[in-house]
C-alpha positions in Angstrom: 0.0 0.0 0.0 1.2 3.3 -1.0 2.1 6.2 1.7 -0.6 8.7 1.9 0.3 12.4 3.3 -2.7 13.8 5.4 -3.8 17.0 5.7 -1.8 18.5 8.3 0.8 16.7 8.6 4.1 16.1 7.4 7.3 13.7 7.6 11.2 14.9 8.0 13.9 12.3 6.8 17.7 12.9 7.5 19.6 14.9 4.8 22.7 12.4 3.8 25.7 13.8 5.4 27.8 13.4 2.5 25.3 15.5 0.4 24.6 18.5 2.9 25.8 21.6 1.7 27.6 23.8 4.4 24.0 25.4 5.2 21.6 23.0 4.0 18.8 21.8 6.1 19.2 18.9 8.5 16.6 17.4 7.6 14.3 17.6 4.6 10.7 16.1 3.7 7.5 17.2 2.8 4.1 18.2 4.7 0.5 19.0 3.5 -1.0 22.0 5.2 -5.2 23.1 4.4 -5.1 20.8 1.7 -1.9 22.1 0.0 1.7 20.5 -0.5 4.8 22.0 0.7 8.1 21.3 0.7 9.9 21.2 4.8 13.2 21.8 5.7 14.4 21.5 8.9 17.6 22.3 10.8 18.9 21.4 14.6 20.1 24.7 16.8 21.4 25.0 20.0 21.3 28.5 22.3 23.8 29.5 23.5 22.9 27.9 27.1 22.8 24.3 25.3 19.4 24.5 24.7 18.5 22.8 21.7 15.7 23.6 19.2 14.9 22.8 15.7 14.1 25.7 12.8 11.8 24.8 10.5 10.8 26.4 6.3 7.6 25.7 4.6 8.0 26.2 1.1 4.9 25.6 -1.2 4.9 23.3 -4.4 3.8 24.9 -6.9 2.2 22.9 -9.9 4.4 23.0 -13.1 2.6 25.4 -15.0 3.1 25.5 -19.1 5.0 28.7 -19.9 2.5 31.4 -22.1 3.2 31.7 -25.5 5.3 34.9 -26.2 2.8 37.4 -28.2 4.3 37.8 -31.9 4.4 40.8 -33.4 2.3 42.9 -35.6 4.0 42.1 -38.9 3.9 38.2 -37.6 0.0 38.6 -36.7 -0.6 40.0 -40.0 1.4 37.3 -41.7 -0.5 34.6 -40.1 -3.8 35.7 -40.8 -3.1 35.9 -44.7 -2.5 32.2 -45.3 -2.8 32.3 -49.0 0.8 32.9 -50.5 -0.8 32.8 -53.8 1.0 36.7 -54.2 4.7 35.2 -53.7 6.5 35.9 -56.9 8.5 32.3 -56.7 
């Protein structure tokens, strides 16, 4: 059975040490918030009376969205609305 992220919730996994940049998260995972998915990073801290505390970023994931067509220019517009080259002298 496949794992199923519920609403409000989330799940952290260790970051490899041997991939973790110099400030990269701890730990990294994802989390669903009000119906919506984000990505969760997560990083241990200490204060500086030995406290310790972990920071946490929420960043949303965004659906991958087609890029809009560039418009074309007038000439181009123009162009594409005659489709009969019958005029061309070749």
């Amino acid at each position: 059975m496949a794992y199923e992220q519920r609403d409000n919730s989330g799940s952290l996994f260790k970051v490899d040490e041997s991939k973790k940049r110099e400030r990269g998260p701890d730990y990294s995972g994802t989390a669903m918030i009000d119906g919506a998915e984000y990505f969760m990073d997560a990083w241990l801290k200490s204060s500086e009376s030995g406290r310790r505390w972990m920071s946490f970023s929420f960043k949303r994931k965004e659906k991958q969205q087609a890029k809009p067509a560039k418009p074309k220019d007038e000439a181009w517009q123009a162009m594409k609305k005659d489709d009969d080259f019958s005029d061309l002298p070749f």
